[in-house]
SETI-808195 format. One record per residue (C-alpha): x, z, y; chain; residue number from 1. Coordinates in Angstrom, 3 decimals, decimal comma, always signed. Layout:
// residues N
x  z  y  cadena  num
X  Z  Y  A  NUM
...
END
This chain:
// residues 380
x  z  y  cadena  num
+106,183  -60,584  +142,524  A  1
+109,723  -60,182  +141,156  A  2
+112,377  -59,808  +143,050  A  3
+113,603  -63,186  +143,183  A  4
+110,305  -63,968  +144,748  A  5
+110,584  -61,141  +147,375  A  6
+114,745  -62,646  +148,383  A  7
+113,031  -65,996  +148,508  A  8
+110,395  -64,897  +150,907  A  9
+112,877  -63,025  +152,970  A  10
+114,869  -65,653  +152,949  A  11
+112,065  -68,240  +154,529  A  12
+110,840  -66,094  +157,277  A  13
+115,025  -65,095  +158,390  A  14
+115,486  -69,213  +158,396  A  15
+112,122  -69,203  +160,780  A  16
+113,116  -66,971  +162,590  A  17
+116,451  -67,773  +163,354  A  18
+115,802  -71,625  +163,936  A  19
+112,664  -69,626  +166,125  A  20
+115,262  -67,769  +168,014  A  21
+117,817  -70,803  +168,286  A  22
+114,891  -72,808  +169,811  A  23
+114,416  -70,380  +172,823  A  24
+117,797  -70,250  +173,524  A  25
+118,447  -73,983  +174,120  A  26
+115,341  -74,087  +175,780  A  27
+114,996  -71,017  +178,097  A  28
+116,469  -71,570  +181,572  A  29
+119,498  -69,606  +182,737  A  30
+122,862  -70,019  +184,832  A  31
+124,932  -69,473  +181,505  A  32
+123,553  -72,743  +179,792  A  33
+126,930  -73,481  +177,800  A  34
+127,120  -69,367  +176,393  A  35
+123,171  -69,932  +175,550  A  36
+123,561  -73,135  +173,519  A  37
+127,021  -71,794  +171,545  A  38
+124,779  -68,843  +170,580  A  39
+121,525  -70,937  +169,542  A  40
+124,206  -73,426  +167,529  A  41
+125,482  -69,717  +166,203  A  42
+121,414  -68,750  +164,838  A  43
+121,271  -72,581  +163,061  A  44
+124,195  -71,857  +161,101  A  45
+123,056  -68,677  +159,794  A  46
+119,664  -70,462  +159,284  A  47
+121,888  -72,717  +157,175  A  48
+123,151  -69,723  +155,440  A  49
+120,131  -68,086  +154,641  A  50
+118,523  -70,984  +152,959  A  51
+121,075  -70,158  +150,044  A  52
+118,730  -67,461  +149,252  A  53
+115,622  -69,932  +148,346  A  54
+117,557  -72,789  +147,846  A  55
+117,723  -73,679  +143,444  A  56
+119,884  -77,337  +143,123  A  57
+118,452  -78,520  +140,193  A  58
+121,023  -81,424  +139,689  A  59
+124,951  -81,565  +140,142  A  60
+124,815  -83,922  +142,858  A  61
+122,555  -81,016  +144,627  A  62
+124,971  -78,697  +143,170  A  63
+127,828  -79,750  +145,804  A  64
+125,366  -79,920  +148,656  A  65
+124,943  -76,633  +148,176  A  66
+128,401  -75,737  +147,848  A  67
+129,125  -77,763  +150,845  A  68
+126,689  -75,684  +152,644  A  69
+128,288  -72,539  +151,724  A  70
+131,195  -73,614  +153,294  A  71
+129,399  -73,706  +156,708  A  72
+129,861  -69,633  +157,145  A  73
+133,623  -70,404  +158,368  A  74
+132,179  -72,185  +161,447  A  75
+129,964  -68,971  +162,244  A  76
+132,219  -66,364  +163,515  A  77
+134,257  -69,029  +165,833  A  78
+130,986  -69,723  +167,233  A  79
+130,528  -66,349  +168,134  A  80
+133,848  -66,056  +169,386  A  81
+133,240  -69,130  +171,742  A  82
+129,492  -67,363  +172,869  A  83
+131,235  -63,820  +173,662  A  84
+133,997  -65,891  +175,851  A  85
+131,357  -67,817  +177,688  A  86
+129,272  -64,727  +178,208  A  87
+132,099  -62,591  +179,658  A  88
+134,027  -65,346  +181,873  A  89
+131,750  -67,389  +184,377  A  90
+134,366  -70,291  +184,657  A  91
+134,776  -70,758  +180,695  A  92
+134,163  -74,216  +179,322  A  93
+134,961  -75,915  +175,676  A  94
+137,879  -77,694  +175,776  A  95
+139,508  -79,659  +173,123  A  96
+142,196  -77,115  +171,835  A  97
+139,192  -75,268  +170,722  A  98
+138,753  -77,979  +167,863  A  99
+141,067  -75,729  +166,204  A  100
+138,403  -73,071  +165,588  A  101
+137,166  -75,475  +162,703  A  102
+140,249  -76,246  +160,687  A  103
+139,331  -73,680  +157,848  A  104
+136,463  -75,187  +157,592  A  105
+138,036  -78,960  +157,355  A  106
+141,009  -77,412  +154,979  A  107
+138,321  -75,428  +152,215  A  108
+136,238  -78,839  +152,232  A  109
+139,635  -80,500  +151,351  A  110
+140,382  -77,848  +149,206  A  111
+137,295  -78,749  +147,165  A  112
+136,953  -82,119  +146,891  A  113
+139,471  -82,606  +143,818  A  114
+137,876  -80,591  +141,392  A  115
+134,545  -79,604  +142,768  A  116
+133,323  -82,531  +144,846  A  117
+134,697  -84,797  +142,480  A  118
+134,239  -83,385  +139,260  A  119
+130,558  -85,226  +138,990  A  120
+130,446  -86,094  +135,440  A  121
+130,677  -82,681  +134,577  A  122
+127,629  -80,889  +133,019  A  123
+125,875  -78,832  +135,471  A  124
+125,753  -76,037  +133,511  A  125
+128,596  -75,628  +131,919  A  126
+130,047  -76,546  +135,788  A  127
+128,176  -73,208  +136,994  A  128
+129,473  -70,917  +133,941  A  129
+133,151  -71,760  +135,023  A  130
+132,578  -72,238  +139,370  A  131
+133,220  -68,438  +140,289  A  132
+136,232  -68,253  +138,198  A  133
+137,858  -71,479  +140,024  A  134
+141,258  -70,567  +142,021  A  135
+139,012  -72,611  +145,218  A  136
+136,139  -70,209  +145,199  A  137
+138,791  -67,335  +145,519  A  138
+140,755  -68,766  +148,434  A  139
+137,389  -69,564  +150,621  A  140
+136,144  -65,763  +149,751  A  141
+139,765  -64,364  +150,647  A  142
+139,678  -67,248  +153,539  A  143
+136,522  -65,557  +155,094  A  144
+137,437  -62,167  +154,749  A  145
+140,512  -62,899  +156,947  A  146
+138,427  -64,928  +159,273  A  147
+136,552  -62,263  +159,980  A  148
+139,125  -59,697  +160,694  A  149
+140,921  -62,423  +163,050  A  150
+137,743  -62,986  +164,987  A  151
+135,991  -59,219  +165,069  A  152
+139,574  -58,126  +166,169  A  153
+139,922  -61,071  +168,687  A  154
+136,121  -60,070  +169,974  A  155
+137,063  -56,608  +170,404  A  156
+140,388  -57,162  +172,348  A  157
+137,922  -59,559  +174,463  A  158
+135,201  -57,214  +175,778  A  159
+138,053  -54,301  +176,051  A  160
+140,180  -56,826  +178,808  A  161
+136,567  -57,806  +180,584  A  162
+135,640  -54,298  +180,728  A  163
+139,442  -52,935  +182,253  A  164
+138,193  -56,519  +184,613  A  165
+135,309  -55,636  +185,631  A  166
+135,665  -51,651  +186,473  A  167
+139,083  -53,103  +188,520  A  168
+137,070  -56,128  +190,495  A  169
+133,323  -54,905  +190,219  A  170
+131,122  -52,370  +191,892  A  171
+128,088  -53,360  +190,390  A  172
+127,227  -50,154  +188,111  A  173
+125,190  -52,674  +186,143  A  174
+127,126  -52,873  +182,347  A  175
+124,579  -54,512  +180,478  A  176
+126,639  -57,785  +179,606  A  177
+129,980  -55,085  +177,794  A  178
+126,698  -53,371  +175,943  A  179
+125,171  -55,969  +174,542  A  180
+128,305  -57,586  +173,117  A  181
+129,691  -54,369  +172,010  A  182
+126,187  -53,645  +170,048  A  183
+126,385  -57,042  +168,482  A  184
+129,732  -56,993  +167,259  A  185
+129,404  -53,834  +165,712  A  186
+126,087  -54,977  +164,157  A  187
+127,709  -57,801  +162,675  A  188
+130,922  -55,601  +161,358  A  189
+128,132  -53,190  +159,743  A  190
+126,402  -55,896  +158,401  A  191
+129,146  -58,156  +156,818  A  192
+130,908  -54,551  +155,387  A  193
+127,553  -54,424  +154,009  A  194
+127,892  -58,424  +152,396  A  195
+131,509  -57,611  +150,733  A  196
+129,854  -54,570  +149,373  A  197
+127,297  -56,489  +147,823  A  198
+129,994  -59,981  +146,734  A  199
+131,558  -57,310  +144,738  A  200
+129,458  -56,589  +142,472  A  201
+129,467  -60,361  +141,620  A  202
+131,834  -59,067  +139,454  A  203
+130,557  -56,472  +137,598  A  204
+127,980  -56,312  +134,727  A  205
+125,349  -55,103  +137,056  A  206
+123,293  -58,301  +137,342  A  207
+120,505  -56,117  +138,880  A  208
+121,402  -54,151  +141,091  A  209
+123,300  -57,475  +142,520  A  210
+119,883  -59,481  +142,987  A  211
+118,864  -56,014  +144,910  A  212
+121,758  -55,753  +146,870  A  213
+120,458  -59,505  +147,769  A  214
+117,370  -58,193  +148,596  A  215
+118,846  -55,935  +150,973  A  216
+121,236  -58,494  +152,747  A  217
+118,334  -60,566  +153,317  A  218
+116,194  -57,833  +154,655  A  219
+119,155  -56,518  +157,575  A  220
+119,787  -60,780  +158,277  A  221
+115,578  -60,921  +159,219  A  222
+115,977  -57,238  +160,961  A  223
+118,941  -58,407  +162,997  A  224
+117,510  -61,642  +163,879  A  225
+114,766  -60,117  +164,992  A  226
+116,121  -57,703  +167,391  A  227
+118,110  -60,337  +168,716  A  228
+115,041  -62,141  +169,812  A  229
+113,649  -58,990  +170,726  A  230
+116,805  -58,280  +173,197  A  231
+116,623  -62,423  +174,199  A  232
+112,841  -61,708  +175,288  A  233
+113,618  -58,726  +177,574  A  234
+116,528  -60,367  +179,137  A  235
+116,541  -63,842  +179,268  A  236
+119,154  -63,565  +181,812  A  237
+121,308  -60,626  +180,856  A  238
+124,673  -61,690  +181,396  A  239
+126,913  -61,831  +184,126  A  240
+130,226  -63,199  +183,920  A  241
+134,034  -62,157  +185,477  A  242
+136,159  -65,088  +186,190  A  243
+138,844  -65,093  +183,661  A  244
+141,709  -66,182  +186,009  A  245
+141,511  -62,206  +187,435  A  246
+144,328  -60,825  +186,606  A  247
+144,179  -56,669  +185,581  A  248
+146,476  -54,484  +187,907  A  249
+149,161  -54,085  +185,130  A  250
+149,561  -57,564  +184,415  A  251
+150,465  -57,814  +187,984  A  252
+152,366  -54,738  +188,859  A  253
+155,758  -56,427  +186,915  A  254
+155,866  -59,351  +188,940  A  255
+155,351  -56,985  +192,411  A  256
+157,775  -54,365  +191,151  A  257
+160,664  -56,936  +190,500  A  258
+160,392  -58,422  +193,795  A  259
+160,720  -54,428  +195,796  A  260
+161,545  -51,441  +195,116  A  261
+159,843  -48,806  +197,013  A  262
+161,391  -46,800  +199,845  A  263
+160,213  -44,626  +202,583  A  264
+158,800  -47,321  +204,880  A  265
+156,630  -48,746  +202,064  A  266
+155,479  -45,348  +200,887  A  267
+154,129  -44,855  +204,247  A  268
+152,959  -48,348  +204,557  A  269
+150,529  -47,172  +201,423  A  270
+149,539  -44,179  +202,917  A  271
+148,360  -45,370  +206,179  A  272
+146,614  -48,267  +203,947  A  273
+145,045  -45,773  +202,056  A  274
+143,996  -44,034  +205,151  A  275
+142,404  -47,223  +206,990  A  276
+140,795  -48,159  +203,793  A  277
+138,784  -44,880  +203,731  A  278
+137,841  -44,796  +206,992  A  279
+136,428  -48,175  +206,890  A  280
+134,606  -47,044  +203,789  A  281
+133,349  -44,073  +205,360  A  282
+132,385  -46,116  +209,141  A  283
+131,262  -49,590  +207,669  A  284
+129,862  -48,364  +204,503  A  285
+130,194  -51,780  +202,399  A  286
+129,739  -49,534  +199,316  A  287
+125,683  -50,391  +200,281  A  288
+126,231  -53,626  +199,238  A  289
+125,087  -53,344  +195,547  A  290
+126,745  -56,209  +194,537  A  291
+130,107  -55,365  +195,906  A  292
+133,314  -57,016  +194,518  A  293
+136,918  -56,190  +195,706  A  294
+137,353  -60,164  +196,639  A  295
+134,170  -59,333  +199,120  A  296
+136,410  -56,066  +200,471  A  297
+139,425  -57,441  +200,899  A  298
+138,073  -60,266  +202,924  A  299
+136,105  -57,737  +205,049  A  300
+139,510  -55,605  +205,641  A  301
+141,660  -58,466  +205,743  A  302
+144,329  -57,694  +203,058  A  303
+145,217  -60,035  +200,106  A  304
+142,938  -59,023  +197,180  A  305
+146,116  -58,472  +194,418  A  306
+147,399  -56,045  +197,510  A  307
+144,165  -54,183  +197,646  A  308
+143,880  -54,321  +193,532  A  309
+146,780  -52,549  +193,290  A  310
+146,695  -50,118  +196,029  A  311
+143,456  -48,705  +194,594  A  312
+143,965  -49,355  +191,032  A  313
+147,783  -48,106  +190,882  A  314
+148,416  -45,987  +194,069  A  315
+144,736  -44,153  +194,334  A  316
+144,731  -44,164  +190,522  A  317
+141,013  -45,180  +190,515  A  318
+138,967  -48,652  +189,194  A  319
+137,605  -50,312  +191,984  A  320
+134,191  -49,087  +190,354  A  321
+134,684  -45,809  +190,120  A  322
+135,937  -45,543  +194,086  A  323
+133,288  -47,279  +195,206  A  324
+131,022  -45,150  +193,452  A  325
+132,226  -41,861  +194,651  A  326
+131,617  -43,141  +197,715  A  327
+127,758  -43,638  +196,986  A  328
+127,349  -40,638  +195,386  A  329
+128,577  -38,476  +198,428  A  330
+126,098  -40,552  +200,367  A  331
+123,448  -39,116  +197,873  A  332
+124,759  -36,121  +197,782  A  333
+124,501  -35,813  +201,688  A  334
+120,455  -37,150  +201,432  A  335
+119,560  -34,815  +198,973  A  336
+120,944  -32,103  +200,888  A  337
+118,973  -33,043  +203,914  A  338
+115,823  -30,693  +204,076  A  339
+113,918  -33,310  +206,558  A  340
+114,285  -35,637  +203,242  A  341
+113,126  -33,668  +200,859  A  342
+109,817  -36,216  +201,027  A  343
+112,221  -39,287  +199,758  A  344
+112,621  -39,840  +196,465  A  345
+114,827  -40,030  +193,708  A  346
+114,298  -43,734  +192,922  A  347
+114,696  -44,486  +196,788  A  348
+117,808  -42,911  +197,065  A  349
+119,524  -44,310  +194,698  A  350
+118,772  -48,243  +195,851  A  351
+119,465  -46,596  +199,571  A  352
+123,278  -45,597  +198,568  A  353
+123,785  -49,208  +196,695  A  354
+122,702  -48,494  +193,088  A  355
+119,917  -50,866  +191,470  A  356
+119,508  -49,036  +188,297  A  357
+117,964  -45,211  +187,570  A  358
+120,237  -44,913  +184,200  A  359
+123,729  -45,866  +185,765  A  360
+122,889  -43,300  +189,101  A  361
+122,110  -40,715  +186,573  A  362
+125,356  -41,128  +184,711  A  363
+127,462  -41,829  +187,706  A  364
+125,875  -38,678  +189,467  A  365
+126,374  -36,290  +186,427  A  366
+129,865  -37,765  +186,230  A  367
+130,674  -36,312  +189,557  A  368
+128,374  -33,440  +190,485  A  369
+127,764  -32,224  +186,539  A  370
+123,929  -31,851  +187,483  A  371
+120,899  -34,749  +187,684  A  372
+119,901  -35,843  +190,956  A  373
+116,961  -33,348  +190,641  A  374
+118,776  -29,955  +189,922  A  375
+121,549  -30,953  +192,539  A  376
+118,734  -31,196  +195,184  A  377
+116,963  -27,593  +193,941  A  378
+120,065  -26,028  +193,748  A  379
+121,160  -26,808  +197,293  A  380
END
């Protein structure tokens, strides 16, 4: 089996797989239907992809089907972009401004149809000898490098506002939905640095070493697809989404700070705000709650939620997340102290004080004490 055999075989079972992959995802039930279905539309265009690698048009006619389905990669990354916004905000939907996402697709199809598309009476080989040298073949390759900066960049700003979101609005110490998306977008920046590396040497004399750089491509496309279903398996519903009309604390601290300026009567309108706050914490203990947002607290205290944002986030100089959780780690702190508890466990602790995971107690607990659960208890 040469290697041409091996990329085609890859090739088939990545397709599989990924039209596998897209199936369970349009079929598997889950609140976030709409971030599901962008994703599964994601995994049939890069089944469209990968059947380049097996794919030999034996006529011209076939010739520009082929080409046209090259062109599909341009609607793959605004896909993406659309599935990482429907992940992260609960109230996203598709509108019709987002019909702009597929205009370099329209414009390289238009691009083509002069010379390529229409160019049928041309001899198919003598067509192929002359196609990678063509002006059009250099804008869509210079076209989808940029696309993919715009859009990795655009992905990136993305998860860094839901995370600033989330730690300002959230207690739940659950990050799985920021992971996730941060693991896949820097799986798919490895992997595409990885494809240029490889459309390079195109260029070069080493015919060889390209149809094994192939190899290769194909190969990380099936691992990748794989983990994804691997990951879509475990967690069928892994996400959990921030509403995207929340508004981070210094987005809103310009509008406050234009309508006062501080003075000793609102400085010690803060501090006995502060004050009340923490005793409530400390008497009502809502930090139990594990699901605790600041909308939930601020209704239970009865101050507006943008107030209560910024007197934590601004004034205490702590996310919302991080102040509730210093509050559940003293509470653990206080059990594991406790000699007549020494019979309760870690795990039980941990859901007692309003944590639901063993991994994010463990790192919030370190944070604060600089020991595990375990050595904090035997050294007290």
């Amino acid at each position: 089996m040469d290697k041409l055999d091996i990329l085609q075989g890859i090739g088939g079972i990545s397709v599989f797989v990924s039209l596998l992959l897209a199936f369970f995802l349009f079929t598997v039930k889950t609140q976030n239907k709409l971030a599901n279905s962008l994703f599964g539309a994601f995994f049939i265009l890069s089944a469209i992809d990968l059947s380049g690698f097996f794919i030999n048009p034996a006529t011209r006619t076939e010739l520009n089907f082929e080409i046209f389905r090259s062109t599909f990669c341009l609607l793959a990354m605004p896909l993406f972009y659309l599935y990482v916004l429907a992940v992260c905000y609960s109230d996203f939907r598709l509108q019709r401004k987002h019909l702009i996402h597929l205009l370099p697709f329209i414009v390289v199809n238009l691009v083509f149809i002069p010379r390529i598309y229409g160019s049928l009476d041309i001899d198919k080989n003598s067509f192929i000898t002359v196609l990678n040298q063509m002006p059009e073949i250099y804008f869509i390759q210079i076209l989808v490098e940029f696309q993919y900066a715009f859009y990795i960049i655009s992905v990136f700003l993305i998860l860094k506002k839901y995370r600033e979101i989330y730690l300002e609005n959230y207690a739940n110490p659950s990050t799985a939905t920021y992971k996730w998306l941060f693991q896949i977008t820097c799986v798919f920046l490895t992997a595409h640095s990885i494809v240029i590396l490889k459309n390079l040497l195109r260029y070069t004399g080493f015919r060889e070493i390209f149809l094994w750089a192939n190899v290769l491509v194909g190969s990380i496309a099936l691992f990748i697809t794989c983990w994804f279903i691997m990951k879509a398996l475990n967690h069928p519903e892994l996400f959990r989404g921030v509403n995207s009309k929340l508004k981070l604390t210094k987005e809103i601290l310009p509008e406050t700070e234009e309508k006062s300026n501080p003075n000793n009567a609102q400085t010690e309108l803060i501090s006995s705000q502060i004050s009340n706050l923490k005793q409530y914490m400390t008497e009502k203990e809502p930090f139990l709650d594990p699901s605790l947002t600041i909308q939930e607290l601020a209704n239970q205290i009865d101050i507006p939620v943008r107030d209560l944002s910024i007197l934590i986030n601004h004034h205490m100089d702590q996310h919302f997340f991080d102040f509730v959780n210093e509050y559940r780690i003293q509470k653990a702190m206080n059990i594991l102290k406790d000699k007549s508890k020494n019979d309760v466990t870690v795990l039980e602790i941990l859901y007692e004080v309003g944590f639901n995971s063993k991994s994010s107690f463990n790192t919030s607990f370190k944070k604060y004490t600089s020991l595990t659960p375990t050595a904090y208890r035997n050294a007290s």
